[in-house]
DOVO-739790 format. One line per 2 residues: for each residue x, y, z of C-alpha. Coordinates in pm, whole numbers. Layout:
<atoms>
X,Y,Z; ...
</atoms>
This chain:
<atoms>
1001,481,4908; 999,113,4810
700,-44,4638; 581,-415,4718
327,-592,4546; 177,-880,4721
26,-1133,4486; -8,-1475,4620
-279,-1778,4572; -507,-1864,4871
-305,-2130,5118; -577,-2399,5119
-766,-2512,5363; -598,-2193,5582
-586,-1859,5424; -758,-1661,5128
-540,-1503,4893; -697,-1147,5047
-599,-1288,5396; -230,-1389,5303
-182,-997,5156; -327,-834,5470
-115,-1060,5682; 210,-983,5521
119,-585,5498; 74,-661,5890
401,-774,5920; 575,-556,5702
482,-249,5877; 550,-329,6210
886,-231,6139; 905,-83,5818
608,231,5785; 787,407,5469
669,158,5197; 413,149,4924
246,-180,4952; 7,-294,4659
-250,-585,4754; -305,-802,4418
-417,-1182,4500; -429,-1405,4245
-558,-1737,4197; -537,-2054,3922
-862,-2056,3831; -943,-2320,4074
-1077,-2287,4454; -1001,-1930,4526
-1055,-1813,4185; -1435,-1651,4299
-1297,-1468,4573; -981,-1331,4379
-1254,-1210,4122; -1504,-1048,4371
-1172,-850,4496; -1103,-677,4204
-1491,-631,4020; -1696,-581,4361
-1917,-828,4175; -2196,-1067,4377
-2372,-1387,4370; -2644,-1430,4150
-2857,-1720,4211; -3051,-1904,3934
-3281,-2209,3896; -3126,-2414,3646
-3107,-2799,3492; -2861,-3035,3682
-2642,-3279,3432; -2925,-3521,3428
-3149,-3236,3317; -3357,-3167,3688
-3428,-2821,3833; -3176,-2709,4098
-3028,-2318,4212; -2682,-2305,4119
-2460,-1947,4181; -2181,-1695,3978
-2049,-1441,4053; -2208,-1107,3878
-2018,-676,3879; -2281,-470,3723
-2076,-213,3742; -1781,-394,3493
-2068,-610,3278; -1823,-886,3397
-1932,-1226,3483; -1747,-1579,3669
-1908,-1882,3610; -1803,-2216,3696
-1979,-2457,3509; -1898,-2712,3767
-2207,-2510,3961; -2433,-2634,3707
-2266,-2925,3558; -2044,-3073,3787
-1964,-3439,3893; -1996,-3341,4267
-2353,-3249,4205; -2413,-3606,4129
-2391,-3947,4283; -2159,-4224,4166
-2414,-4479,4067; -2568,-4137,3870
-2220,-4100,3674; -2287,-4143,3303
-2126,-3926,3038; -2352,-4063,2791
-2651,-3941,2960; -2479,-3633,3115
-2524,-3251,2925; -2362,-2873,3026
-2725,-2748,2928; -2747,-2563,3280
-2392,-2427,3246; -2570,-2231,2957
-2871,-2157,3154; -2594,-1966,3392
-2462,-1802,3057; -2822,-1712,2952
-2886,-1548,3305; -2592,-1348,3274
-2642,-1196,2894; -2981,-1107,3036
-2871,-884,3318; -2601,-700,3116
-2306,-908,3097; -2047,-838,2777
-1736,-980,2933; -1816,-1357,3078
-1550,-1601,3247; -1611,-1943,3250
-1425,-2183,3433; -1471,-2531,3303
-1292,-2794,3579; -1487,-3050,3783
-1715,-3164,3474; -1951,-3467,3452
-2002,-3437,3102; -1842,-3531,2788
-2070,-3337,2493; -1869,-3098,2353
-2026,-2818,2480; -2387,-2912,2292
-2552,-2917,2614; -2459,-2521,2642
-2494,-2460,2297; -2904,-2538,2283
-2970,-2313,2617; -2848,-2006,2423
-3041,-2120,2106; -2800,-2351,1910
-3014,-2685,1750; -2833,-2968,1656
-3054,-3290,1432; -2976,-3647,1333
-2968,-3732,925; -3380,-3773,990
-3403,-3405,1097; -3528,-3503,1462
-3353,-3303,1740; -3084,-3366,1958
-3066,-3330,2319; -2707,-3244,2353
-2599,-3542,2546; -2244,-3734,2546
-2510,-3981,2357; -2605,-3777,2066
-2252,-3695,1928; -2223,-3961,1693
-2606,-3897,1565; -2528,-3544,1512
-2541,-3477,1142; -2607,-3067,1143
-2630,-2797,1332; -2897,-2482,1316
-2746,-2144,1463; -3046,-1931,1323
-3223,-1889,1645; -2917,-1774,1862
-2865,-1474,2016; -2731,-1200,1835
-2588,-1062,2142; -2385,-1373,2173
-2148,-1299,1883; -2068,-907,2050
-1969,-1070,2403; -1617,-1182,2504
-1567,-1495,2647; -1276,-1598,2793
-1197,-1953,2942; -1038,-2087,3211
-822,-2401,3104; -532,-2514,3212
-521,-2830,2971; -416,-2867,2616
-579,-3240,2540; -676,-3253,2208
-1073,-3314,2133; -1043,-3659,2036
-758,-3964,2007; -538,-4072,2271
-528,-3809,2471; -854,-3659,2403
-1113,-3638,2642; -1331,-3943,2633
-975,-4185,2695; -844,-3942,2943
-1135,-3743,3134; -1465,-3986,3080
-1374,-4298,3299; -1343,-4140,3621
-1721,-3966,3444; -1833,-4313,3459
-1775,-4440,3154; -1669,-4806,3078
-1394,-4854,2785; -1728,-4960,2549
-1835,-4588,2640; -1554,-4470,2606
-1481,-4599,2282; -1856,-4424,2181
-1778,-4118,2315; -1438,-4082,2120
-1607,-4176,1830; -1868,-3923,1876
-1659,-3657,1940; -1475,-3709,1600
-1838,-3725,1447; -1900,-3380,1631
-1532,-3252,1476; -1607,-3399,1092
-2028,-3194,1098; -1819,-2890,1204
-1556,-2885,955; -1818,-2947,707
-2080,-2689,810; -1833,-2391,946
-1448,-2522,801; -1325,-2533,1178
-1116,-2788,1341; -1142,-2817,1652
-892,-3098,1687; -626,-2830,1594
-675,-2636,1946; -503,-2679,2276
-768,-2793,2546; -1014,-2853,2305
-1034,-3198,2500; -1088,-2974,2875
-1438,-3083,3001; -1575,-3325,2792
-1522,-3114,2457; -1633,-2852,2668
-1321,-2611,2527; -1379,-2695,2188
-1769,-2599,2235; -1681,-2284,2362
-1440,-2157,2076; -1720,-2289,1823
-2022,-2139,1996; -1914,-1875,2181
-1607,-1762,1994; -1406,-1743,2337
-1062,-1761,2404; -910,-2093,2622
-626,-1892,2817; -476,-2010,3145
-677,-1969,3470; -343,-1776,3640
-323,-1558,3333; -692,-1437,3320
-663,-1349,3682; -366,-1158,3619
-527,-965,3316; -834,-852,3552
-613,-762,3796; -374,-546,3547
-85,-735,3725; 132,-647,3462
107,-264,3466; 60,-238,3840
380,-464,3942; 593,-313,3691
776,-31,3856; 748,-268,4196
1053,-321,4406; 953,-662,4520
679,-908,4494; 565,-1151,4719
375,-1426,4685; 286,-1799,4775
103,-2102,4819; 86,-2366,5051
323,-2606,4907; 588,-2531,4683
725,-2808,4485; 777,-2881,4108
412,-2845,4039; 447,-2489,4104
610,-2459,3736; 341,-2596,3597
12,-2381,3529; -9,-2238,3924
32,-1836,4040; 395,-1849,4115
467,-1965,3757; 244,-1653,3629
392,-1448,3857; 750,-1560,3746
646,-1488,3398; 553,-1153,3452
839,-1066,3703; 1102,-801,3499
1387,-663,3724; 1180,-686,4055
1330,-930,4356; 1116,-1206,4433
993,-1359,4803; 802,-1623,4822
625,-1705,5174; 481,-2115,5138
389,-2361,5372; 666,-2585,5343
928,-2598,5000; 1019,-2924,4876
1294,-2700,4642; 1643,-2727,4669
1921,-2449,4656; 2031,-2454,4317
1646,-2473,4181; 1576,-2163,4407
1857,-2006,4215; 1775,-2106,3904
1408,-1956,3913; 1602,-1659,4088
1406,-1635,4408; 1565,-1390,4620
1371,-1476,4967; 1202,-1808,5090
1034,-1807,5427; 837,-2139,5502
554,-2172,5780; 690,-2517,5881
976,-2352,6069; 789,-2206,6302
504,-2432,6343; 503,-2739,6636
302,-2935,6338; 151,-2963,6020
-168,-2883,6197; -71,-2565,6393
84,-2419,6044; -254,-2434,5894
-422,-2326,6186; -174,-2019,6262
-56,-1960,5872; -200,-1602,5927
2,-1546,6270; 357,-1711,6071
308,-1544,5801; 338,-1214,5974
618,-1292,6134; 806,-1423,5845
706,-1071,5695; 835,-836,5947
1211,-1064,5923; 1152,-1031,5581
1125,-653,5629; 1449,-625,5886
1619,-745,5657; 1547,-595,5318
1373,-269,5304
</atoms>
């Protein structure tokens, strides 16, 4: 009997990555009922990343009342398993540049304090094994924001406090760790960033992230400089530099603030998925996988499922059921993709193949299946 492991990402705007598997299962065993099929979506750490979670822990949303960028009281969500101790949180729930309005965008001003407020909530009811996902920011404080909910104090050369803001990174002249958490320290952290800016320079977060934040090139300039203040008081206090890791720059400094304070580990979002999901063990001894997206292009290569699921894949043939490809012959053969079936073809228009993606994709499955297994 043949094995198949689905594992695709969500088809935005149409289809869940839950909804893609069960429509390809559909179409597979309309003609084919001798097959092992294997259900394993996946996602980038991006939109569909909560659901591809909740699959695979059974976890649900927690609500909590927390501090908004600008430091007010609003309910932001994660997702919480009591059964694994596992927690999702997306600090763009807390500390996000949708929850705020342009004329409000100011990443001197701006903190991830309620992103740790989510953290907090989740150590409290049990959690040892936290995922944070750290796109959509509206900050740019290296993670001090974060780093004071769970305890952490940081004080100017006078020895008055620090917020945490973008603002206070070049006043920052120590930091006081004695009234964290001890149960911080046993947790694992694991982050979801698909970046590898550097903290500061060039291409560190305050020239590349900050503007579209809302900060001018005066700000900018500040915010640079503050975050090689924050790097120089960290070398000195704990001999760690930050500048030295990959995505250090993600969020505002956010993925440097995390390896400091929470001793996590920046990982792709694809590849954390992957490792909840056991998609290495479970697809190994799988005839095929199948999997997708909406669009399949270049990008793909780049960070998204296909490219985890390409660097998993061993001697199993590979489908892939998109939207529309924008590849060519030779690339499919050089990425060794053994079956492409595209919505497009059977849709009147770009707005029928999103709205019947579940009814084409069923259909491309049971060809698929008439013709391979």
């Amino acid at each position: 009997m043949k094995k198949i492991v689905i594992a695709p990402d969500k088809f935005k705007g149409s289809l869940t990555g839950i909804e893609f598997c069960n429509a390809v299962e559909r179409g597979i065993k309309k003609h084919v009922s001798e097959v092992e099929i294997l259900k394993l979506p996946l996602a980038d750490g991006g939109d569909g990343t909560v659901e591809a979670l909740q699959f695979y822990t059974g976890g649900e949303y927690v609500s909590v009342m927390v501090n908004d960028p600008l430091g007010r009281k609003m309910k932001a969500k994660y997702l919480f398993s009591a059964e694994q101790k596992m927690a999702f949180i997306e600090m763009a729930e807390a500390s996000g540049i949708r929850l705020l309005k342009t004329e409000e965008l100011n990443p001197l001003q701006t903190s991830t304090f309620g992103t740790g407020e989510l953290i907090k909530d989740a150590i409290t009811r049990g959690a040892n094994h936290i995922i944070l996902g750290i796109g959509g920011s509206s900050t740019n404080d290296a993670g001090m924001g974060m780093a004071r909910a769970l305890g952490f104090r940081f004080f100017d050369i006078a020895g008055n406090e620090l917020e945490g803001k973008g603002g206070d990174l070049n006043q920052l002249h120590s930091i006081d760790s004695a009234n964290v958490n001890e149960e911080l320290a046993e947790l694992k952290f694991e982050v979801a960033c698909d970046v590898d800016n550097p903290l500061f320079g060039p291409n560190g977060a305050a020239p590349i992230y900050s503007p579209q934040k809302g900060a001018s090139p005066e700000v900018v300039e500040e915010l640079d400089n503050g975050l090689q203040n924050f790097n120089a008081v960290v070398n000195n206090q704990f001999a760690k530099d930050l500048q030295s890791i990959p995505g250090a720059g993600a969020a505002g400094g956010l993925g440097a603030g995390c390896v400091l304070f929470l001793n996590a580990e920046l990982k792709s979002g694809t590849s954390l998925i992957k490792d909840v999901a056991n998609f290495n063990e479970q697809a190994n001894d799988a005839d095929w996988i199948i999997t997708g997206e909406g669009k399949f292009d270049e990008q793909t290569f780049s960070g998204k499922v296909i490219k985890g699921v390409l660097e998993s894949r061993k001697k199993q043939k590979l489908a892939i059921f998109c939207g529309i490809s924008e590849l060519s012959k030779a690339q499919l053969k050089e990425h060794q993709i053994d079956f492409l079936a595209e919505m497009m073809t059977q849709a009147k228009s770009f707005e029928d193949s999103i709205q019947n993606s579940g009814l084409y994709l069923e259909n491309a499955a049971g060809l698929f299946a008439k013709e391979y297994l």
